[in-house]
C-alpha positions in Angstrom: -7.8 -9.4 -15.9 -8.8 -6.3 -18.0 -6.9 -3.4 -17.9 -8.2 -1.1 -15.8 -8.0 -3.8 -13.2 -4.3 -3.7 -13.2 -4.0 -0.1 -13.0 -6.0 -0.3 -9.9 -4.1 -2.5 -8.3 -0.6 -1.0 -9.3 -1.7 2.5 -7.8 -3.1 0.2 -4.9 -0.9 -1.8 -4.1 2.4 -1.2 -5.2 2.6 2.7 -5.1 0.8 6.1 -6.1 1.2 6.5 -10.2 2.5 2.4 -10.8 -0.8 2.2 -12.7 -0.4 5.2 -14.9 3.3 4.2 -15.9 1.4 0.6 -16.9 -1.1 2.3 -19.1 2.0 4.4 -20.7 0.6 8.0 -19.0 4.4 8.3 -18.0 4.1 12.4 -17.4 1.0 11.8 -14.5 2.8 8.6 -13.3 6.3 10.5 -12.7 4.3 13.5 -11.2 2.1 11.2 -8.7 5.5 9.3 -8.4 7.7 12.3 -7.4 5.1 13.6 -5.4 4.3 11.0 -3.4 7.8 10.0 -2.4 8.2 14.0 -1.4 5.8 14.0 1.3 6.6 10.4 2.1 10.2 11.7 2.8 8.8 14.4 4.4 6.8 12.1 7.1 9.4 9.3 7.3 12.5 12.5 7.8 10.3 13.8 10.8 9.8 10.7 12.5 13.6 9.9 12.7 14.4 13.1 13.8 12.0 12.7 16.7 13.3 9.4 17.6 16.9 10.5 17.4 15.6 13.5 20.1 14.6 10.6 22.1 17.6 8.5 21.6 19.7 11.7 22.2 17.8 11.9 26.0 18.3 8.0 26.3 21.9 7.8 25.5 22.8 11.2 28.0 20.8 9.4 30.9 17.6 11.9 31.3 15.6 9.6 30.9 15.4 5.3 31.6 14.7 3.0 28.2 11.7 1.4 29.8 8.6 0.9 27.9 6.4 3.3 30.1 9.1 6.4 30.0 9.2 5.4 25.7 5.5 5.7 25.6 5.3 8.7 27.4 8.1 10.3 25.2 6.7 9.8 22.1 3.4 11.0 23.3 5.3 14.3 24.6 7.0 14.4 21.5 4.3 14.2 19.4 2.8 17.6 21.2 5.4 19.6 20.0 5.1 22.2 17.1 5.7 19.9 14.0 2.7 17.2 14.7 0.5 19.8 12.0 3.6 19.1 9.5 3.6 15.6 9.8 -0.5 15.3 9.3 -0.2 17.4 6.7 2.4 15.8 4.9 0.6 12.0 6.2 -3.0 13.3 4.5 -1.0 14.7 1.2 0.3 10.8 0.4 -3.1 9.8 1.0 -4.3 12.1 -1.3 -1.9 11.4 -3.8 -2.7 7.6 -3.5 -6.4 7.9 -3.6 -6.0 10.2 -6.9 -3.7 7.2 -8.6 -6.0 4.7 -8.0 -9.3 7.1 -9.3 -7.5 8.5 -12.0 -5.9 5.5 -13.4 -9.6 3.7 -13.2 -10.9 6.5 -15.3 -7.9 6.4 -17.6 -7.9 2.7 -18.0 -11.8 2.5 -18.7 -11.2 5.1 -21.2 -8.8 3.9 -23.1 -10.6 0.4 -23.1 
């Protein structure tokens, strides 16, 4: 398996700057690292605080913890002020991926 193979699937598979740590570009992996698990904590923080609102209004009895009034929460929920955050931050750790696996290709093949 050649080089730029692995880097590929590092940044692929494993995480956002795995394959620019494996071809020793430690400065770009840290900074695709760091970034990426800032708007990942970003994303993942906002979800648990929106299902702790809802597990607030379950546990005080306004609402029932059936599957239909769950549904209907989260999609009430999810129309509230922070759903441009929460894209943002989603379509930021995309970005970051989809620039490890590019730019560790292009670092691999020319290094090879």
């Amino acid at each position: 398996m050649s080089k730029s193979v692995k880097a590929v699937l590092l940044s692929a598979l494993v995480f956002p700057g795995a394959g620019h740590l494996f071809l020793k570009k430690y400065i770009a992996g840290i900074l695709l690292i760091c970034s990426s698990l800032l708007t990942l904590s970003f994303f993942i923080g906002m979800a648990v605080e929106r299902a702790t609102q809802i597990a607030e209004k379950i546990l005080s009895g306004e609402i029932q913890p059936d599957v239909a009034t769950l549904m209907d929460m989260v999609t009430d929920q999810a129309s509230g002020s922070d759903p441009r955050l929460m894209n943002i931050a989603l379509i930021l750790f995309i970005f970051f991926w989809v620039v490890g696996i590019v730019d560790s290709y292009l670092i691999a093949r020319k290094t090879s």
